[in-house]
Structures are given as C-alpha cells and as structure tokens.
C-alpha positions, 0 to 999 in steps of 0.5 A: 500500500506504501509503495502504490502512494508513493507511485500515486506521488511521484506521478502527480508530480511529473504530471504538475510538471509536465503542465508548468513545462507546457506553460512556461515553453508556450504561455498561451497554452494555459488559455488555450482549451480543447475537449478531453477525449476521456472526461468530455471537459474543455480544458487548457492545452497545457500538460495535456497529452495526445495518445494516438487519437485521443487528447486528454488534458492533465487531470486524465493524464494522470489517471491514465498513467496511474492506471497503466502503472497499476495495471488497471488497464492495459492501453489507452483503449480501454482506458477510454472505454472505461471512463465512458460513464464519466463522459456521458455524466458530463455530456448530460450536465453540459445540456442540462445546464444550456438547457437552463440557460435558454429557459431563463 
C-alpha cells in the first residue's frame, strides 16, 4: 500500500510538471482549451497529452498513467472505454445546464 502512494506521488508530480513545462515553453497554452477525449471537459492545452487519437488534458493524464502503472488497464483503449460513464455524466450536465440557460 506504501509503495502504490508513493507511485500515486511521484506521478502527480511529473504530471504538475509536465503542465508548468507546457506553460512556461508556450504561455498561451494555459488559455488555450480543447475537449478531453476521456472526461468530455474543455480544458487548457497545457500538460495535456495526445495518445494516438485521443487528447486528454492533465487531470486524465494522470489517471491514465496511474492506471497503466497499476495495471488497471492495459492501453489507452480501454482506458477510454472505461471512463465512458464519466463522459456521458458530463455530456448530460453540459445540456442540462444550456438547457437552463435558454429557459431563463
């Protein structure tokens, strides 16, 4: 159980890492947005990743090396299969919310 904080640890860090190396190479790249292709979020383009056609932003960058690390899924497939439900939920608040808007 200690060895798999530590992973969590150290991943966390060499992705905060990644974002700050993105930020300071490219500025614009904290305000530059793109929808994640695992949480279905508009997030900035700093620290995000692109595994072959999927771009995932920071957030889902390290759950899906915490996930390869802990042998939780075994490409990046399956990991997008397997955050499909977090997807959908976004996708359903997305619409509730412009939905609200137009009724106001």
């Amino acid at each position: 159980m200690e060895n798999k904080q530590k992973i969590i640890n150290d991943m966390q860090e060499v992705v905060y890492q990644m974002k700050l190396d993105d930020i300071e190479e490219n500025p614009d790249s904290e305000f530059e947005f793109f929808t994640c292709s695992s949480c279905a979020k508009d997030m900035p383009l700093a620290g995000s990743i692109q595994y072959s056609k999927y771009r995932l932003c920071n957030d889902c960058v390290l759950m899906y090396e915490l996930a390869l690390k802990l042998n939780k899924v075994k490409n990046i497939d399956e990991f997008i299969e397997k955050t499909e439900d977090s997807r959908l939920q976004t996708m359903c608040d997305f619409i509730k919310q412009e939905s609200l808007k137009e009724n106001n």
